[in-house]
N, CA, C and O atoms as a Maestro MAE file, in Angstrom:
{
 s_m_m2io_version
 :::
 2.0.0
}

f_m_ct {
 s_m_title
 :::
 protein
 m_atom[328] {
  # First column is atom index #
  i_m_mmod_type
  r_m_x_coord
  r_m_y_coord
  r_m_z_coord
  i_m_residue_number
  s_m_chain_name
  s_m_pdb_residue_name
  s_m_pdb_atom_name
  i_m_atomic_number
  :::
  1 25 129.316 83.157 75.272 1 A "UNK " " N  " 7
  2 3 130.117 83.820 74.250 1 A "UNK " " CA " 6
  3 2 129.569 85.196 73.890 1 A "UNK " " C  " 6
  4 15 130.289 86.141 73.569 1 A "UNK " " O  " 8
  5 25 128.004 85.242 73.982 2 A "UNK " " N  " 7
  6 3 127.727 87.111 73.615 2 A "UNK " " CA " 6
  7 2 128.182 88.023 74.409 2 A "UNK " " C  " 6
  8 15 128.151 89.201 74.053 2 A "UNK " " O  " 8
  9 25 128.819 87.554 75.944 3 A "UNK " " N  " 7
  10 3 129.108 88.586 76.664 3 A "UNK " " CA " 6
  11 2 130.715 89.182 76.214 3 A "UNK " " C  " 6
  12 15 131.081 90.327 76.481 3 A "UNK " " O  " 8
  13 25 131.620 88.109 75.448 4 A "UNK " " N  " 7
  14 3 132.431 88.406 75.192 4 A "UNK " " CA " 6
  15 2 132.410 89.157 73.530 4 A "UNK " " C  " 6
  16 15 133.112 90.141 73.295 4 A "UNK " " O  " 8
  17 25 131.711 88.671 72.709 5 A "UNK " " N  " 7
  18 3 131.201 89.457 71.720 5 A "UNK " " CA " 6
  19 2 130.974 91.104 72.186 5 A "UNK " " C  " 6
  20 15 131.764 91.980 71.835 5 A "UNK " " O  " 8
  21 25 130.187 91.279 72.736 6 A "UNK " " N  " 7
  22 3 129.745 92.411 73.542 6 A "UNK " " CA " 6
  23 2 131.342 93.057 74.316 6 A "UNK " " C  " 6
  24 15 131.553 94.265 74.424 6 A "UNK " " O  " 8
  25 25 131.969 92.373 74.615 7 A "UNK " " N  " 7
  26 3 133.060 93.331 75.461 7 A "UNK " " CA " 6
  27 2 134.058 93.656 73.893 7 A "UNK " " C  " 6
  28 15 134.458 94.792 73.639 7 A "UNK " " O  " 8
  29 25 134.308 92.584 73.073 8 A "UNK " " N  " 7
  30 3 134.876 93.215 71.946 8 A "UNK " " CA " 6
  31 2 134.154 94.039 71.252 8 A "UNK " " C  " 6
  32 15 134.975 94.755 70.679 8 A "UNK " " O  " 8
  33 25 133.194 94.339 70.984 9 A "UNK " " N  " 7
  34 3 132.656 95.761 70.283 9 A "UNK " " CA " 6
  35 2 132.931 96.607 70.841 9 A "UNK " " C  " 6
  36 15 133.576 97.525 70.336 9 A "UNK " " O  " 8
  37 25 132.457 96.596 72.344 10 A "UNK " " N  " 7
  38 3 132.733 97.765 73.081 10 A "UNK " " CA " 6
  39 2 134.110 98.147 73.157 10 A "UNK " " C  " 6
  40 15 134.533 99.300 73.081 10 A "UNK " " O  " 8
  41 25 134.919 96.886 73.343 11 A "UNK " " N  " 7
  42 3 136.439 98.083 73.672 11 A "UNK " " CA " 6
  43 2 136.750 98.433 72.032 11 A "UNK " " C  " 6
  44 15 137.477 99.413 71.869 11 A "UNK " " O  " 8
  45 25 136.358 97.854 71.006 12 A "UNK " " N  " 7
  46 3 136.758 98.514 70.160 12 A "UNK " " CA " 6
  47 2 136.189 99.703 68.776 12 A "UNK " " C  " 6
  48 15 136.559 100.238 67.731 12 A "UNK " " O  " 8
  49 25 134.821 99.559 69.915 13 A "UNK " " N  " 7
  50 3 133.943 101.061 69.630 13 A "UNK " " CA " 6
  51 2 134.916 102.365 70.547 13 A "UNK " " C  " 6
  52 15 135.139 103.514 70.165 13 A "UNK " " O  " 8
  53 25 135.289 101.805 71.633 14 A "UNK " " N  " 7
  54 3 135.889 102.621 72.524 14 A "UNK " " CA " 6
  55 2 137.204 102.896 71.909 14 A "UNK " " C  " 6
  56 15 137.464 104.096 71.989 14 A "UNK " " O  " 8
  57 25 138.014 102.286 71.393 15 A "UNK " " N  " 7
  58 3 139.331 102.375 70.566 15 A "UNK " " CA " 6
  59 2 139.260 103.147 69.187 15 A "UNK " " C  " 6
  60 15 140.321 103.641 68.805 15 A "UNK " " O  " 8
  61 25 138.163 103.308 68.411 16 A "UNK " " N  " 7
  62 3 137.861 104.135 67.358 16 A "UNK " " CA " 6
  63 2 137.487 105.501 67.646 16 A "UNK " " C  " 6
  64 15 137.682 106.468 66.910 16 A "UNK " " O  " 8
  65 25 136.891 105.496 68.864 17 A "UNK " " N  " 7
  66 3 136.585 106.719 69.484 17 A "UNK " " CA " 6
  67 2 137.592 107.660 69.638 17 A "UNK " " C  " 6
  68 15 137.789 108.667 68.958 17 A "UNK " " O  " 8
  69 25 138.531 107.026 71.085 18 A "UNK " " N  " 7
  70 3 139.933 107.341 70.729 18 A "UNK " " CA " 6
  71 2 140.944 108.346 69.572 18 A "UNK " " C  " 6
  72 15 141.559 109.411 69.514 18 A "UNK " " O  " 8
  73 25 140.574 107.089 68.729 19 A "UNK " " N  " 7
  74 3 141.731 106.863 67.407 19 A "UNK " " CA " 6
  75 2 141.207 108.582 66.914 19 A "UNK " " C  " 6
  76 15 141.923 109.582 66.853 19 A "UNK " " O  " 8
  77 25 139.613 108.448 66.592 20 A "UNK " " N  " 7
  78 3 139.058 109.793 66.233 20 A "UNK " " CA " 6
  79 2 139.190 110.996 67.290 20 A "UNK " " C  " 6
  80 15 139.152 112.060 66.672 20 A "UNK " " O  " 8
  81 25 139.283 111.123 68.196 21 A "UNK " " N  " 7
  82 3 139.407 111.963 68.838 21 A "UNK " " CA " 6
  83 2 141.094 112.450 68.993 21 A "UNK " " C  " 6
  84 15 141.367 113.558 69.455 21 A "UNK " " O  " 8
  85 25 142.056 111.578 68.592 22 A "UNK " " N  " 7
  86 3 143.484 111.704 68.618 22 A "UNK " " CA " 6
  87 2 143.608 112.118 66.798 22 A "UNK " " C  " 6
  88 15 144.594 111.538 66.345 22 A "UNK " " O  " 8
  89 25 142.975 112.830 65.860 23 A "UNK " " N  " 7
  90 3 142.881 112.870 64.720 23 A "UNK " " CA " 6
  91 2 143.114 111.564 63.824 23 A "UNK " " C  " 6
  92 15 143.796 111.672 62.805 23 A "UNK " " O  " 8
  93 25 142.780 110.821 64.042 24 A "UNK " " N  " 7
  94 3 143.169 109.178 63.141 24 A "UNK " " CA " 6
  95 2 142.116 108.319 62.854 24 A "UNK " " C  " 6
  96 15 140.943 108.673 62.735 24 A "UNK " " O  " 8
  97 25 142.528 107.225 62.746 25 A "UNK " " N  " 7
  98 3 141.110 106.737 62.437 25 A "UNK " " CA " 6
  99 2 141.528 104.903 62.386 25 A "UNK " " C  " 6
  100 15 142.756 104.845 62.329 25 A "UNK " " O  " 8
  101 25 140.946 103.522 62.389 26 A "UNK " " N  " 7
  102 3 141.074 102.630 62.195 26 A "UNK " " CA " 6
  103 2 142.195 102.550 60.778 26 A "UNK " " C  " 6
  104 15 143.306 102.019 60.788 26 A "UNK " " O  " 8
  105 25 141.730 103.033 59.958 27 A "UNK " " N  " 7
  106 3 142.205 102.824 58.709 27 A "UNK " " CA " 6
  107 2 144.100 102.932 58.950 27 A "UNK " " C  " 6
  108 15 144.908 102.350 58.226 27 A "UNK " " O  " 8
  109 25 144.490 103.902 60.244 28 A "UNK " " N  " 7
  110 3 145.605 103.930 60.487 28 A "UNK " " CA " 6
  111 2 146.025 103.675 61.831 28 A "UNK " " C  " 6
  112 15 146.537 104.326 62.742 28 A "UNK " " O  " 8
  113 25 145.491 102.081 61.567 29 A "UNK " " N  " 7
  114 3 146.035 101.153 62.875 29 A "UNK " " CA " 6
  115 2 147.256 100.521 62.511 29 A "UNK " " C  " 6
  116 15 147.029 99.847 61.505 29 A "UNK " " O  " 8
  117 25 148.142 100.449 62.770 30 A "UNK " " N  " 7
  118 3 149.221 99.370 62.168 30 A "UNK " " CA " 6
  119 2 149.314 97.745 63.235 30 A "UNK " " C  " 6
  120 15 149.507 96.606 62.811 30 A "UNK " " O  " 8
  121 25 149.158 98.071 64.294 31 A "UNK " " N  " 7
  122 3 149.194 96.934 65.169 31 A "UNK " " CA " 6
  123 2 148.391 97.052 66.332 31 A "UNK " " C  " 6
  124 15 148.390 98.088 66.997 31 A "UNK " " O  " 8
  125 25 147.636 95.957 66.653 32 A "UNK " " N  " 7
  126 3 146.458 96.154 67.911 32 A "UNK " " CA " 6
  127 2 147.032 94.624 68.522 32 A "UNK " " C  " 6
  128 15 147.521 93.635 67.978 32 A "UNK " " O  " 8
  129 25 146.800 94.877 69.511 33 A "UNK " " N  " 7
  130 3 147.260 93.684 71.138 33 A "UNK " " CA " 6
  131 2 146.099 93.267 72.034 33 A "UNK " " C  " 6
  132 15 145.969 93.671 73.189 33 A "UNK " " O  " 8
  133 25 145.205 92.368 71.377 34 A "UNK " " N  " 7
  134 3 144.176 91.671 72.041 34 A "UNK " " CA " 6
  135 2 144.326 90.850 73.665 34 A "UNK " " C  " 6
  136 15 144.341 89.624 73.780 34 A "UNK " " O  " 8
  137 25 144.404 91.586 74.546 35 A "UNK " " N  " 7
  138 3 144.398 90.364 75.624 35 A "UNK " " CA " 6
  139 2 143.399 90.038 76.330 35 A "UNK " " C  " 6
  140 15 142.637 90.925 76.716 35 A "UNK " " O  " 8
  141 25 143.143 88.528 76.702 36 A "UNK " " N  " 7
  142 3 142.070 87.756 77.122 36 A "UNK " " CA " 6
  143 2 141.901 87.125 78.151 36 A "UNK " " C  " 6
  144 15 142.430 86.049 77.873 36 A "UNK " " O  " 8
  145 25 141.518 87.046 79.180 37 A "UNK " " N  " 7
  146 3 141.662 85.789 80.424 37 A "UNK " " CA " 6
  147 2 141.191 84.699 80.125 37 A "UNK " " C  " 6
  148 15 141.244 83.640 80.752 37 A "UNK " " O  " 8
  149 25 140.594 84.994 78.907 38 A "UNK " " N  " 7
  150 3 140.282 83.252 78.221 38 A "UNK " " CA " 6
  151 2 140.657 82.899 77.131 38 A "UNK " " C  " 6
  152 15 139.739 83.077 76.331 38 A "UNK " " O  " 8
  153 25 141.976 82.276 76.423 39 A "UNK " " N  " 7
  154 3 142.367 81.864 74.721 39 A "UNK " " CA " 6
  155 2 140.728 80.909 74.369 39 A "UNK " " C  " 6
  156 15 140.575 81.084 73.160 39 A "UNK " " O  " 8
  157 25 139.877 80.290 74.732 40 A "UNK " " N  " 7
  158 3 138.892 80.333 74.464 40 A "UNK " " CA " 6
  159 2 137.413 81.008 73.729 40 A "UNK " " C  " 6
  160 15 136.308 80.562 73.421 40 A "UNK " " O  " 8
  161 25 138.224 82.541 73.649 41 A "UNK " " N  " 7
  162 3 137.089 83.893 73.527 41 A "UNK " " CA " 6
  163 2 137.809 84.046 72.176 41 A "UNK " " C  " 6
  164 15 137.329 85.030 71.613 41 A "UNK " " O  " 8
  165 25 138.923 83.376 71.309 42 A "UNK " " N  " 7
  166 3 139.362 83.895 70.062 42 A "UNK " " CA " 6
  167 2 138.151 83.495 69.303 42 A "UNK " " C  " 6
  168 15 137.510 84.542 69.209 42 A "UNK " " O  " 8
  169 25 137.748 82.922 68.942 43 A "UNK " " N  " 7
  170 3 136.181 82.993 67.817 43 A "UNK " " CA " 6
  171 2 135.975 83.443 68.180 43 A "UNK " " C  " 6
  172 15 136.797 84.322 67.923 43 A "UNK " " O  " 8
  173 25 135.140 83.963 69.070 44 A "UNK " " N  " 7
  174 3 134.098 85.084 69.310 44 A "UNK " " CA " 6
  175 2 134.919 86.923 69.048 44 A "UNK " " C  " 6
  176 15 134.236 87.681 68.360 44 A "UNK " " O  " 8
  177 25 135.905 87.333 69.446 45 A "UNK " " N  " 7
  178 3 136.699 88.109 69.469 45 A "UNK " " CA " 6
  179 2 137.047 88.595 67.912 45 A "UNK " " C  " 6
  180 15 137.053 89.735 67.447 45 A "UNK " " O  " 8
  181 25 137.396 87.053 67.146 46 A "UNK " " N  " 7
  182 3 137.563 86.856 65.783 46 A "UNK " " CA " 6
  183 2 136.008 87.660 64.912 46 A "UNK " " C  " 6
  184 15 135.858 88.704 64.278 46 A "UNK " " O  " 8
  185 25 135.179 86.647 65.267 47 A "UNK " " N  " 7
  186 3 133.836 87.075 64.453 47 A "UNK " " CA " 6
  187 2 133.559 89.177 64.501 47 A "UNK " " C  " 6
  188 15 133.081 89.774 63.537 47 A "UNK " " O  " 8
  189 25 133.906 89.741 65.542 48 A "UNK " " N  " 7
  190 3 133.299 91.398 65.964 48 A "UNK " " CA " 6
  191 2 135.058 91.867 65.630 48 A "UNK " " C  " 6
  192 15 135.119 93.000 65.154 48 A "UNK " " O  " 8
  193 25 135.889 91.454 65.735 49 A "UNK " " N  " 7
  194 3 137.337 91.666 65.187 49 A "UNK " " CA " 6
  195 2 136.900 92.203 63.687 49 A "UNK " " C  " 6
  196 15 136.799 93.370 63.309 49 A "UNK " " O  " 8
  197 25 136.669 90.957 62.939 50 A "UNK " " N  " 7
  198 3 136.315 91.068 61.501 50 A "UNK " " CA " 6
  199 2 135.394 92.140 61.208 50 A "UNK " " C  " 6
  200 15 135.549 92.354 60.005 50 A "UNK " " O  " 8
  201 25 134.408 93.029 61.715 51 A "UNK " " N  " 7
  202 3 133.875 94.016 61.288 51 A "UNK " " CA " 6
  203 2 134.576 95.385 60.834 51 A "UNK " " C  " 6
  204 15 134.429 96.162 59.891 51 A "UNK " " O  " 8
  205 25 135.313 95.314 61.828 52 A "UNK " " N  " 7
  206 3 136.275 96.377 62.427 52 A "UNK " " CA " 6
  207 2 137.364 96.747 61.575 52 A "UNK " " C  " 6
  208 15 137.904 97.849 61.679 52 A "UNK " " O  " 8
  209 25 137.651 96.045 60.891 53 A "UNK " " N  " 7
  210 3 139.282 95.383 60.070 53 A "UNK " " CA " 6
  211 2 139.107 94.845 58.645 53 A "UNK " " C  " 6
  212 15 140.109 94.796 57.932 53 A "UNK " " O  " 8
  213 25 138.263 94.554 58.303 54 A "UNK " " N  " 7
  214 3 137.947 93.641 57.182 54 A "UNK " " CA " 6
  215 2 138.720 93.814 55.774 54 A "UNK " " C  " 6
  216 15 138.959 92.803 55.114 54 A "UNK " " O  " 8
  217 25 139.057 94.915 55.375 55 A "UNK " " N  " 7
  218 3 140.257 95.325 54.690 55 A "UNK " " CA " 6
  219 2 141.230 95.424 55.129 55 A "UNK " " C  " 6
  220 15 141.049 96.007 56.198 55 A "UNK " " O  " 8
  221 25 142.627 95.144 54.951 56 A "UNK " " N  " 7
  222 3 143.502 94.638 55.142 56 A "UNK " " CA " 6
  223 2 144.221 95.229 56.870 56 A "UNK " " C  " 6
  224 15 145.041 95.997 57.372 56 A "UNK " " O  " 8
  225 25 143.256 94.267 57.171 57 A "UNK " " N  " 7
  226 3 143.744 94.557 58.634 57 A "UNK " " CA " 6
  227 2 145.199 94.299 59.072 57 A "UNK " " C  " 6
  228 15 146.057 93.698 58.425 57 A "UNK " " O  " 8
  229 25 145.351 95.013 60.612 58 A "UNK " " N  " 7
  230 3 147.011 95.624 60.900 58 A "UNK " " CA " 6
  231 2 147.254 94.240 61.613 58 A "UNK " " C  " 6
  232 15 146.300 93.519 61.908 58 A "UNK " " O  " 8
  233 25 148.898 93.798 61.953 59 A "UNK " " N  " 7
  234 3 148.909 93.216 62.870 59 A "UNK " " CA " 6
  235 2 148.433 92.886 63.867 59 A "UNK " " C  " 6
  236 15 147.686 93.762 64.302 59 A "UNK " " O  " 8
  237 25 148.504 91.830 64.615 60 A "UNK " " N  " 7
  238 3 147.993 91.345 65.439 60 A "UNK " " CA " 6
  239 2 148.280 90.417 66.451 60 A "UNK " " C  " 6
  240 15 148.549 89.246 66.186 60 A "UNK " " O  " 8
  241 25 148.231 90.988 67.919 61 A "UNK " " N  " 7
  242 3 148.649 89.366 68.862 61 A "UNK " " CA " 6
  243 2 147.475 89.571 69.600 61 A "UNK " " C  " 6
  244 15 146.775 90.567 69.787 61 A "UNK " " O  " 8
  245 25 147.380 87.738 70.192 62 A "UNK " " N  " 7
  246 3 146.437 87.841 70.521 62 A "UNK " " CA " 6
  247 2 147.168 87.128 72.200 62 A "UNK " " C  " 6
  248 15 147.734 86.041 72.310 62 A "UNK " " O  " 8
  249 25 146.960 87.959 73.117 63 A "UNK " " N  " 7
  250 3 147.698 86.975 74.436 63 A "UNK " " CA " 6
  251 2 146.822 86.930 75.636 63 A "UNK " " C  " 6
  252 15 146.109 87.670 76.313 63 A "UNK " " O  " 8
  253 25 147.358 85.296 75.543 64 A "UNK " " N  " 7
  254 3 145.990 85.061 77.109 64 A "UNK " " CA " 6
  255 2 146.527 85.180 78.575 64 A "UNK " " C  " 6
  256 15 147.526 84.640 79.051 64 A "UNK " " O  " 8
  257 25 145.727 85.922 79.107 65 A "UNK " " N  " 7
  258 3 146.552 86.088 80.381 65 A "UNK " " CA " 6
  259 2 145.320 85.349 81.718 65 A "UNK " " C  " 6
  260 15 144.103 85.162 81.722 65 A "UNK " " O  " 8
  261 25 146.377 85.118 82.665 66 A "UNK " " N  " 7
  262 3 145.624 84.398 83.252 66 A "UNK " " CA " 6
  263 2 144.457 84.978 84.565 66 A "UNK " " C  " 6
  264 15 143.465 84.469 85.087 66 A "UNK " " O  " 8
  265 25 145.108 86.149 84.720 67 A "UNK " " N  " 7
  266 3 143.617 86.811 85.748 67 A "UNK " " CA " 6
  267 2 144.164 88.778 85.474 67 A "UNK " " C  " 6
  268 15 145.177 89.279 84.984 67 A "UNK " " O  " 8
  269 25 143.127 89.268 85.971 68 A "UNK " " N  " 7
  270 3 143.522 90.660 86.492 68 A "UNK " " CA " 6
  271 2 142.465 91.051 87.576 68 A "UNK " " C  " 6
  272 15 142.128 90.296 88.488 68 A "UNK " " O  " 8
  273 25 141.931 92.440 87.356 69 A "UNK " " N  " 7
  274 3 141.621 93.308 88.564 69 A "UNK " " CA " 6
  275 2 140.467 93.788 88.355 69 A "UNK " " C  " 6
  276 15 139.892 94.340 89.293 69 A "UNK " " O  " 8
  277 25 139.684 93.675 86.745 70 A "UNK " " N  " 7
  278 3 139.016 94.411 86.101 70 A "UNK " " CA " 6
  279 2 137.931 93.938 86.070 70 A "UNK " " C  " 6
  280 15 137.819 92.779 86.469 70 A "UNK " " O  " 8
  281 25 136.828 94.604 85.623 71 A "UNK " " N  " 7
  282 3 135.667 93.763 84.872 71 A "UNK " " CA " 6
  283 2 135.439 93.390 83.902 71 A "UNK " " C  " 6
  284 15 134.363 92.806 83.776 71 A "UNK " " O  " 8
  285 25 136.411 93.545 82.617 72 A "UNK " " N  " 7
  286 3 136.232 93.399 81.117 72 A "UNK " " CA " 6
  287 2 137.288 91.969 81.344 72 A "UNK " " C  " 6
  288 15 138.133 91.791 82.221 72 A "UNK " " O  " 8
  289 25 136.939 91.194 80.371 73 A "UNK " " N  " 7
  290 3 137.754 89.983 80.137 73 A "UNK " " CA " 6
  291 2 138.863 89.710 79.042 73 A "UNK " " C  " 6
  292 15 139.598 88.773 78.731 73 A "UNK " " O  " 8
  293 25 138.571 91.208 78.547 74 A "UNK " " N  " 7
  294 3 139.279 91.634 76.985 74 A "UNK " " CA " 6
  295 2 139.409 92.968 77.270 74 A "UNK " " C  " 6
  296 15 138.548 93.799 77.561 74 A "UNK " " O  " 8
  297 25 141.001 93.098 77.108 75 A "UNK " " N  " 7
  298 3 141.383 94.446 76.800 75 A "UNK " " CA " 6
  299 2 141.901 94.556 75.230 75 A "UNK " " C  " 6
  300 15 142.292 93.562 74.618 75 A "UNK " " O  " 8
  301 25 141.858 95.830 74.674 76 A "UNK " " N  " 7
  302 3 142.328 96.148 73.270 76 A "UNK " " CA " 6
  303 2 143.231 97.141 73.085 76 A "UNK " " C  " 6
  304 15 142.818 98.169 73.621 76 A "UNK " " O  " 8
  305 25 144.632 97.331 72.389 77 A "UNK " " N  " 7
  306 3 145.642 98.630 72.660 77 A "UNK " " CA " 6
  307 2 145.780 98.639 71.274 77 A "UNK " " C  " 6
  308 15 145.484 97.511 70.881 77 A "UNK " " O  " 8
  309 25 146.021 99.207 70.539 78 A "UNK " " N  " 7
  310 3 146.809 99.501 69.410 78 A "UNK " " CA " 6
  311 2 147.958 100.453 69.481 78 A "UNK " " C  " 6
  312 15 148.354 100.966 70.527 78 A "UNK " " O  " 8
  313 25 148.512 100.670 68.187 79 A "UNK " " N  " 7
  314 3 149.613 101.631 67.494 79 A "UNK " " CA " 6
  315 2 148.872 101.835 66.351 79 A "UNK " " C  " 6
  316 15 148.138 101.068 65.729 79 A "UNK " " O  " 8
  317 25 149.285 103.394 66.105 80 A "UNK " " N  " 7
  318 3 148.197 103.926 64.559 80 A "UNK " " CA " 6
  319 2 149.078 105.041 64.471 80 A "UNK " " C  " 6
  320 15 149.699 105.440 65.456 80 A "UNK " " O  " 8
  321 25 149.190 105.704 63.051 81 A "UNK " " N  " 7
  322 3 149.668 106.675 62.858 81 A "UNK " " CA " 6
  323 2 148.605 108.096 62.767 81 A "UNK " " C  " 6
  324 15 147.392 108.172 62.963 81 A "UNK " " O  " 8
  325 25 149.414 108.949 62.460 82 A "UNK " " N  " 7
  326 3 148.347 110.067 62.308 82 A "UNK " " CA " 6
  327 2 148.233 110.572 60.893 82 A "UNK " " C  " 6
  328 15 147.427 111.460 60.618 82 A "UNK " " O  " 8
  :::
 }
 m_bond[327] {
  # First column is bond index #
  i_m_from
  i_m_to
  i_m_order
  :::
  1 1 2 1
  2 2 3 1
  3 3 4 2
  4 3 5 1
  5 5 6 1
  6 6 7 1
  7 7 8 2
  8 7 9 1
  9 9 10 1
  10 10 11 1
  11 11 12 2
  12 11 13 1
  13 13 14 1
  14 14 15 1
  15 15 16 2
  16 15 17 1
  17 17 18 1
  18 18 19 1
  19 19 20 2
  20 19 21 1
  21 21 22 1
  22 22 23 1
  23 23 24 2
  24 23 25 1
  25 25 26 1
  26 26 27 1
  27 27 28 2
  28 27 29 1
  29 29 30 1
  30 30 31 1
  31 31 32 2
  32 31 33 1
  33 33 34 1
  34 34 35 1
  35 35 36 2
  36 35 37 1
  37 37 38 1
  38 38 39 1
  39 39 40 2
  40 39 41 1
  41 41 42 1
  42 42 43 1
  43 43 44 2
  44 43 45 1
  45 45 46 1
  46 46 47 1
  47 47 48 2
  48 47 49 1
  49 49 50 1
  50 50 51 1
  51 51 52 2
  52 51 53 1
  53 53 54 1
  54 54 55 1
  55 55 56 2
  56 55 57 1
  57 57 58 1
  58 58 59 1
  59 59 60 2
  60 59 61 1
  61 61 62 1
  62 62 63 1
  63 63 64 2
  64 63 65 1
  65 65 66 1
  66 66 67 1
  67 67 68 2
  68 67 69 1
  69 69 70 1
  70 70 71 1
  71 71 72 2
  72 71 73 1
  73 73 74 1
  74 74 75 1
  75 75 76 2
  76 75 77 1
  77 77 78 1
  78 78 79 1
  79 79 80 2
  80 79 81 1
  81 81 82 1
  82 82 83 1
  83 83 84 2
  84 83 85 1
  85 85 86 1
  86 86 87 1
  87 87 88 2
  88 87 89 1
  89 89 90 1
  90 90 91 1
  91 91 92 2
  92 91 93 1
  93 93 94 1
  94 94 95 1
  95 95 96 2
  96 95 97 1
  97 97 98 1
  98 98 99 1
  99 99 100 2
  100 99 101 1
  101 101 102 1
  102 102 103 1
  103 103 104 2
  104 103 105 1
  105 105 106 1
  106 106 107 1
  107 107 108 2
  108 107 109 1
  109 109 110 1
  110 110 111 1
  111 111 112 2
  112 111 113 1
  113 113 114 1
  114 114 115 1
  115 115 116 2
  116 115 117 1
  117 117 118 1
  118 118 119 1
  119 119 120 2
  120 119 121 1
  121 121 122 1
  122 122 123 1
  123 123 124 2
  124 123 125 1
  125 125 126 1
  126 126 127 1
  127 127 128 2
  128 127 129 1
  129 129 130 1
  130 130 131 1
  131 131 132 2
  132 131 133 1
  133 133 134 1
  134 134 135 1
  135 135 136 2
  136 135 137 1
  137 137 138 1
  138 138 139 1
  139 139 140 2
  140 139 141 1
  141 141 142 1
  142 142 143 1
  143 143 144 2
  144 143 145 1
  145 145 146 1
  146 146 147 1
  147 147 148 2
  148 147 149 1
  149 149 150 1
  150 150 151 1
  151 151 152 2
  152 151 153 1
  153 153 154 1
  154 154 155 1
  155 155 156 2
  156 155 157 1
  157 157 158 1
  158 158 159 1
  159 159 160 2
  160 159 161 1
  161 161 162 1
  162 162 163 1
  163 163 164 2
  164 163 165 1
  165 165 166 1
  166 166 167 1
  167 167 168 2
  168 167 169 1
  169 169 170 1
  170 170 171 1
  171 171 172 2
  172 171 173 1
  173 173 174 1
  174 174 175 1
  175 175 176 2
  176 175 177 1
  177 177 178 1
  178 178 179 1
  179 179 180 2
  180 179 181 1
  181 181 182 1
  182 182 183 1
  183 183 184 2
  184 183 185 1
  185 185 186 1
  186 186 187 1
  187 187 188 2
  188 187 189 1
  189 189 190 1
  190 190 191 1
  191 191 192 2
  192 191 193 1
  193 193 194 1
  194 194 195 1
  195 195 196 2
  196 195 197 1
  197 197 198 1
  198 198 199 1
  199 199 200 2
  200 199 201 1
  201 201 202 1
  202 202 203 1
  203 203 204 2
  204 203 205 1
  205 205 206 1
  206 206 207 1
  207 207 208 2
  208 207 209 1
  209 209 210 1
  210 210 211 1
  211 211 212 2
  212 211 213 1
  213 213 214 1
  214 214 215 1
  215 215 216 2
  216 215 217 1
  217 217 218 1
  218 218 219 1
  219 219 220 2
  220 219 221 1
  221 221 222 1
  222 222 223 1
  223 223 224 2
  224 223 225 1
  225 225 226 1
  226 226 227 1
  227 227 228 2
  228 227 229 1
  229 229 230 1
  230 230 231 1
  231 231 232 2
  232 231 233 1
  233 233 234 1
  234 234 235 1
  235 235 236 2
  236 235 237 1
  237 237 238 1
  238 238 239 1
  239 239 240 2
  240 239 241 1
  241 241 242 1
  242 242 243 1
  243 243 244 2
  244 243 245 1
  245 245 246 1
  246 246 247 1
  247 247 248 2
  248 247 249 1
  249 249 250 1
  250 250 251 1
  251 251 252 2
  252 251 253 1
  253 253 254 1
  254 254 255 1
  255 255 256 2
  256 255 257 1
  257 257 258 1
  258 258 259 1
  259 259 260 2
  260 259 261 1
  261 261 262 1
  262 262 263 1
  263 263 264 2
  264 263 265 1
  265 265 266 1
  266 266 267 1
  267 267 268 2
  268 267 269 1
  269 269 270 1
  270 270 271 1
  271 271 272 2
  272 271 273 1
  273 273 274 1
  274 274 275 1
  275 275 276 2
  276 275 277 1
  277 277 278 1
  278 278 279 1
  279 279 280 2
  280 279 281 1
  281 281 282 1
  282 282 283 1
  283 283 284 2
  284 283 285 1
  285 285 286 1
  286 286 287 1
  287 287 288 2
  288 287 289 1
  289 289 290 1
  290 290 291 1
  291 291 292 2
  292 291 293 1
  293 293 294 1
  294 294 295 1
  295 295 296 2
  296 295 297 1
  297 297 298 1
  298 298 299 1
  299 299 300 2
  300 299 301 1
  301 301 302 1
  302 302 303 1
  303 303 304 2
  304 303 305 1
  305 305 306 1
  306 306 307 1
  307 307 308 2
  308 307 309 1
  309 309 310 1
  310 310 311 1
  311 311 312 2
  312 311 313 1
  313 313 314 1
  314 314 315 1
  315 315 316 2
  316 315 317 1
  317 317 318 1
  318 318 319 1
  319 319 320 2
  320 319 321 1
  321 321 322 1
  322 322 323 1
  323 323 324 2
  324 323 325 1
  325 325 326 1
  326 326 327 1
  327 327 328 2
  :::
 }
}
């Protein structure tokens, strides 16, 4: 489970980065799209989720898919305003 801990910080250190570099910021996320090759990784995803969000965090799906191409096991997308 820390490796997946570890891939959710990262993509969503990598998604704040983003957000800041597109003038925005978390605070104006309205909806983020968690996908997983494992529905298994939601606690863990959940626990480093909650840092991120902890005030009234934006929508949310969370969808498990069953393989891809990549090396991350978790991808992260949002919608945010500016």
């Amino acid at each position: 489970m820390r490796r997946h801990r570890t891939q959710t910080d990262a993509s969503l250190k990598a998604l704040k980065y983003c957000l800041e570099a597109a003038g925005t910021s978390l605070d104006n996320v309205m909806m983020v799209r968690i996908y997983a090759v494992n529905s298994g990784f939601y606690n863990a995803i959940n626990r480093v989720y909650a840092r991120y969000f902890s005030v009234n965090p934006p929508a949310r799906s969370f969808v498990p898919v069953a393989s891809w191409p990549m090396e991350f096991d978790i991808e992260i997308e949002c919608v945010a305003v500016g």
